[in-house]
BASE-372596 format. One record per residue (C-alpha): residue number from 0; y, z, x. Coordinates in steps of 0.05 Angstrom, whole numbers. Each point is the difference from the previous one (the first is absolute). Layout:
<sites>
pos; yy; zz; xx
NUM; Y; Z; X;
...
</sites>
This chain:
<sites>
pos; yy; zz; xx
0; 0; 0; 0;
1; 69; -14; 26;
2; 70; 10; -5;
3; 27; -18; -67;
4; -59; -43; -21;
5; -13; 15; -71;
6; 90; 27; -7;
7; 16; -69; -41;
8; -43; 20; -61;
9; 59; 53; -17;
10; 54; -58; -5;
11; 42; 3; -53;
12; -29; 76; -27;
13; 22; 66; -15;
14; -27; 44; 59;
15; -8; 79; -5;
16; -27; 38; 65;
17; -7; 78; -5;
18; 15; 42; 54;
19; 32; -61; 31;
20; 30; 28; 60;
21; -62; 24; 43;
22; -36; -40; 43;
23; -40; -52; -40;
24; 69; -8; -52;
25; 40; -23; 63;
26; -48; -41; 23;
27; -16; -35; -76;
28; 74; -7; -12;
29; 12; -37; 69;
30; -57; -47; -11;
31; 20; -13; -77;
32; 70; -19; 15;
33; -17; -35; 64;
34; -56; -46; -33;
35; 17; -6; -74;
36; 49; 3; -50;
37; 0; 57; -49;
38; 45; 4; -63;
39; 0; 75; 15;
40; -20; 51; 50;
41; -3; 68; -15;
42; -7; 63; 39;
43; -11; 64; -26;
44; -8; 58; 45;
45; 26; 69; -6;
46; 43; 9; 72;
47; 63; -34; 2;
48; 23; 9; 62;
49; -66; -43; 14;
50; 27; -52; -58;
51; 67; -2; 35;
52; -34; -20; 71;
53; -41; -55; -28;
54; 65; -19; -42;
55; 28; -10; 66;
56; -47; -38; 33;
57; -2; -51; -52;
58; 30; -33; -46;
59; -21; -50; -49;
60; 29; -8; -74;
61; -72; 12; -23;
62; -6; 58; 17;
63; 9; 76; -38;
64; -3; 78; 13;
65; -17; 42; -40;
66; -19; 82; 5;
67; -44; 23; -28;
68; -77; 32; -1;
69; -56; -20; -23;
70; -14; 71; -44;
71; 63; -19; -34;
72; -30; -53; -60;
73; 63; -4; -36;
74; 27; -27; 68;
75; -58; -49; 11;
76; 12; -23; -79;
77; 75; -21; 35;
78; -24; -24; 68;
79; -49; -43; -32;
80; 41; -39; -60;
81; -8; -75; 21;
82; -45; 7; 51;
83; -59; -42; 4;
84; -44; 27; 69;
85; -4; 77; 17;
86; -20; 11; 70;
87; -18; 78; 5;
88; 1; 25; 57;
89; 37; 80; -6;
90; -48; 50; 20;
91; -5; 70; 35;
92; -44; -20; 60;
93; 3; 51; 50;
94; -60; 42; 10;
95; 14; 67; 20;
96; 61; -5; -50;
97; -43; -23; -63;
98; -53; 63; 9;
99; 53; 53; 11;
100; 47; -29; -67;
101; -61; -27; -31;
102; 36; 0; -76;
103; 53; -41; 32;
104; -47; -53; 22;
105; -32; -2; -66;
106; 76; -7; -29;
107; 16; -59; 38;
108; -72; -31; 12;
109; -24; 10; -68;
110; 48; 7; -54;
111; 42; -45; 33;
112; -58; -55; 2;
113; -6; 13; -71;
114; 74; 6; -10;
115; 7; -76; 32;
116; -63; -32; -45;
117; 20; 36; -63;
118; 82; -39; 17;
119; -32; -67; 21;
120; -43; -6; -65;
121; 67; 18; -46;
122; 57; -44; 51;
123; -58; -68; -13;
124; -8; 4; 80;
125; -47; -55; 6;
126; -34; 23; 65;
127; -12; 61; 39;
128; -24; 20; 68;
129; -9; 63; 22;
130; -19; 23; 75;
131; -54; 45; 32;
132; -35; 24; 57;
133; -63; 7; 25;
134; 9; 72; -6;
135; -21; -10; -74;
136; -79; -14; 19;
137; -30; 63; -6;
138; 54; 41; 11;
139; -1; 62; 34;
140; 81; 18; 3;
141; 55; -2; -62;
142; 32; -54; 20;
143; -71; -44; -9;
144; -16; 35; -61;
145; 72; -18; -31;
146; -11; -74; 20;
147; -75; -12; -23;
148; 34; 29; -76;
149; 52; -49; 2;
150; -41; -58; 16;
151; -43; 21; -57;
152; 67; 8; -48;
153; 24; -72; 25;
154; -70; -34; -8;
155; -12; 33; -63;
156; 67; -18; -32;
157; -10; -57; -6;
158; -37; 7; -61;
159; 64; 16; -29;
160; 44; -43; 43;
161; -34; -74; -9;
162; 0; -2; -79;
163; 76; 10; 15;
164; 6; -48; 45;
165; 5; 50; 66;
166; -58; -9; 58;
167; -7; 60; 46;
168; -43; -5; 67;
169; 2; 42; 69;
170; -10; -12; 76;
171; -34; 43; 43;
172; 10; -2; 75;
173; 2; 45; 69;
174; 51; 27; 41;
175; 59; -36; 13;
176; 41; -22; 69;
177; 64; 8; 1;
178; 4; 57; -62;
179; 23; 78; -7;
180; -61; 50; 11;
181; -35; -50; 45;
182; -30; 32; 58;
183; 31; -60; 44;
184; 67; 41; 4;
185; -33; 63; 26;
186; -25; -33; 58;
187; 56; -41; 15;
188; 36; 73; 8;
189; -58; 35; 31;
190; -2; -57; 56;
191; 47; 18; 42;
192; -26; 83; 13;
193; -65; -45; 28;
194; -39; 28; -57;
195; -25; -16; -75;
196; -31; 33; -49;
197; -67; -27; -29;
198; -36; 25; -58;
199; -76; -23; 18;
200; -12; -55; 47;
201; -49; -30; -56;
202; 53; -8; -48;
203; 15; -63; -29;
204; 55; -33; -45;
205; 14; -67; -28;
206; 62; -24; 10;
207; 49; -54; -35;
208; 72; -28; 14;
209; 53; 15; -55;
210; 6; -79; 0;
211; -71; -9; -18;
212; 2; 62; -46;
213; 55; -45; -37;
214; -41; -65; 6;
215; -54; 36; -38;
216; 40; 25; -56;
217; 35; -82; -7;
218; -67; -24; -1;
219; -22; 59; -52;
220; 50; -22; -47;
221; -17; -66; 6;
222; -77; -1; -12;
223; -4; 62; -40;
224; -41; 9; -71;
225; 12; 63; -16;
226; -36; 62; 21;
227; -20; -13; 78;
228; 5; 31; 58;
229; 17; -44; 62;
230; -18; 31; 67;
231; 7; -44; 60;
232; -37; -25; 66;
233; 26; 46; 54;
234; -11; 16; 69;
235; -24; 69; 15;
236; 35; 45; 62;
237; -41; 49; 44;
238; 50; 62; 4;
239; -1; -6; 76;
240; 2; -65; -2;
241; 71; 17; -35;
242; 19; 43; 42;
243; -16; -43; 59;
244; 41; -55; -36;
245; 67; 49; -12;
246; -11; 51; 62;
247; -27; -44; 53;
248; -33; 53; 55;
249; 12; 59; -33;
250; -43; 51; -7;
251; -39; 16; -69;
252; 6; 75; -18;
253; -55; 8; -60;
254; 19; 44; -48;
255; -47; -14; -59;
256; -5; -29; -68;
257; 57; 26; -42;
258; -8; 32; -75;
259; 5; -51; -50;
260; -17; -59; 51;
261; -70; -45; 11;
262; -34; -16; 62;
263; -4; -82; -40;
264; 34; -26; -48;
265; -37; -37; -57;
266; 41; -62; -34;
267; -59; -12; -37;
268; -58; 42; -31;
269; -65; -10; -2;
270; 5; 4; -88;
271; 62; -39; -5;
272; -30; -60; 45;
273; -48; -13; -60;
274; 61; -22; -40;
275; 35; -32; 72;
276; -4; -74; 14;
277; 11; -27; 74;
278; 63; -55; 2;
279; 26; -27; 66;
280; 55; 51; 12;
281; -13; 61; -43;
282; -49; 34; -48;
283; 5; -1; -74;
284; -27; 71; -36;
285; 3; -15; -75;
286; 6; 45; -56;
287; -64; 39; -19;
288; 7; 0; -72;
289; 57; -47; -20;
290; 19; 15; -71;
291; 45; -68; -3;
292; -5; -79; 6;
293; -19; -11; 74;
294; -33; -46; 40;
295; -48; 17; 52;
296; 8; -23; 64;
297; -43; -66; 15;
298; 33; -12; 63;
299; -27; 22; 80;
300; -68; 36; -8;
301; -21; 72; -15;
302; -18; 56; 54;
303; -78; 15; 20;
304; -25; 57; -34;
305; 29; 65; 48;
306; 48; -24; 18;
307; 68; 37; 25;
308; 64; -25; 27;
309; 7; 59; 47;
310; 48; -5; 73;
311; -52; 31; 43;
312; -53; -45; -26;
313; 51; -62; 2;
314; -18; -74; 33;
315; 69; -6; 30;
316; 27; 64; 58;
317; 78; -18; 23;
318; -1; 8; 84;
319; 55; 44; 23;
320; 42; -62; 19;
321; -13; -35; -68;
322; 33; 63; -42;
323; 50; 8; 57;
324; 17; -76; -20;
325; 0; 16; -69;
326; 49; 67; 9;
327; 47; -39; 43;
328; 4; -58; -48;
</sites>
């Protein structure tokens, strides 16, 4: 997937991303306005100061603030009048910060997925995609557990949302370069004392640029039915590897697994690959029981009985030099 490629399907419509000023908003809005030609763009995120930066950075007659949060519905109802494409993307992600204000992450992960379905169906959005992590498979922190219920709200409403005219689907990928909370930034600072700080040296992670993370949400909104779950081909990192790639000849101080965290991460399970099929660039997990007018997937071929899309396990390992490319780029 590259820069851009699947950006021109949004000409001439009524754009909505939540939580539009982190990471993956910047990077969507850049590629949107670089490669197509939306009516409107609209970011809603709750910091100004954030809003006012990216105000400054660009400008394009397109384009529209607006604060607000995702628990606030009546504020969604506003956000969303005219719109035709919802990108969600406003979440509480961090770890540590999730399990210790766990209601909090509920608030914004839960209620305010349901908050954002409930406004789509009632504004006549016509399409809806929602992201998440690999920390939903089998989840064994809050964050994960808050994701794996909104991908089941988002699949699951579209049995209210395609009678109505309003599709809803998700994407499900790894950690991403280049975003807040990666563990790229910690080493970059730990570098220069000589020394980084490794969980396990059998840890592994997949990993995804925010431009392919963006790629994979055009193309979702593009080929989308209603009800899926598109997870990606990625590459999968070896932590020292990593920290090879960021903190060349510094030395690895272990410290072990942290609460909340997993040796492997697990894009797909071993039950959800029975409902998977295999295309040339992702995965397609469709909807168990779907309770609306969908088409199965006929396209690429379904997964061997077993199977698991797991970044231990993975076909493809990134060489120190390959995700020191990818970092630098």
């Amino acid at each position: 997937m590259t820069r851009g490629e699947f950006a021109e399907g949004l000409a001439g419509h009524s754009v909505l991303v939540t939580g539009g000023t982190g990471s993956f908003g910047n990077a969507f809005v850049d590629i949107v306005l670089a490669k197509s030609s939306p009516r409107r763009l609209v970011v809603l995120s709750r910091d100004e100061l954030k809003q006012s930066e990216m105000q400054a950075r660009l400008s394009h007659p397109a384009l529209r603030f607006f604060l607000g949060d995702v628990r606030d519905r009546d504020r969604l109802a506003r956000a969303m009048y005219d719109v035709d494409v919802v990108i969600h993307a406003a979440a509480l992600k961090q770890i540590p910060a999730c399990e210790y204000n766990p209601f909090e992450a509920i608030q914004t992960n839960v209620i305010g997925a349901k908050n954002v379905i409930e406004a789509a169906i009632d504004a006549g959005v016509k399409r809806v995609v929602a992201l998440s992590t690999d920390k939903a498979v089998n989840p064994v922190n809050l964050y994960g557990a808050t994701k794996l219920c909104a991908e089941k709200l988002f699949v699951q409403a579209n049995s209210y949302g395609v009678p109505r005219g309003t599709t809803f689907a998700c994407v499900r990928y790894g950690n991403v370069i280049g975003s807040r909370g990666s563990v790229i930034p910690v080493f970059k600072a730990q570098r220069e004392s000589g020394k980084v700080t490794v969980t396990d040296p059998k840890m592994t992670r997949f990993w995804i640029t925010l431009d392919q993370g963006v790629a994979l949400v055009l193309r979702a909104l593009e080929v989308m039915r209603g009800g899926e779950i598109f997870v990606p081909k990625l590459p999968s990192t070896r932590i020292l590897d990593l920290a090879e790639a960021v903190a060349p000849g510094c030395q690895a101080d272990f410290v072990g697994v942290r609460p909340g965290e997993k040796l492997h991460e697990v894009l797909i399970s071993e039950d959800e690959a029975r409902q998977a099929v295999q295309l040339d660039s992702m995965y397609v997990i469709e909807p168990v029981q779907p309770r609306w007018a969908y088409k199965p997937w006929t396209e690429g071929h379904r997964l061997p009985s077993g199977y698991s899309y797991a970044s231990d396990t993975n076909e493809h390992f990134l060489t120190p030099s390959e995700m020191r490319a990818l970092i630098d780029g």
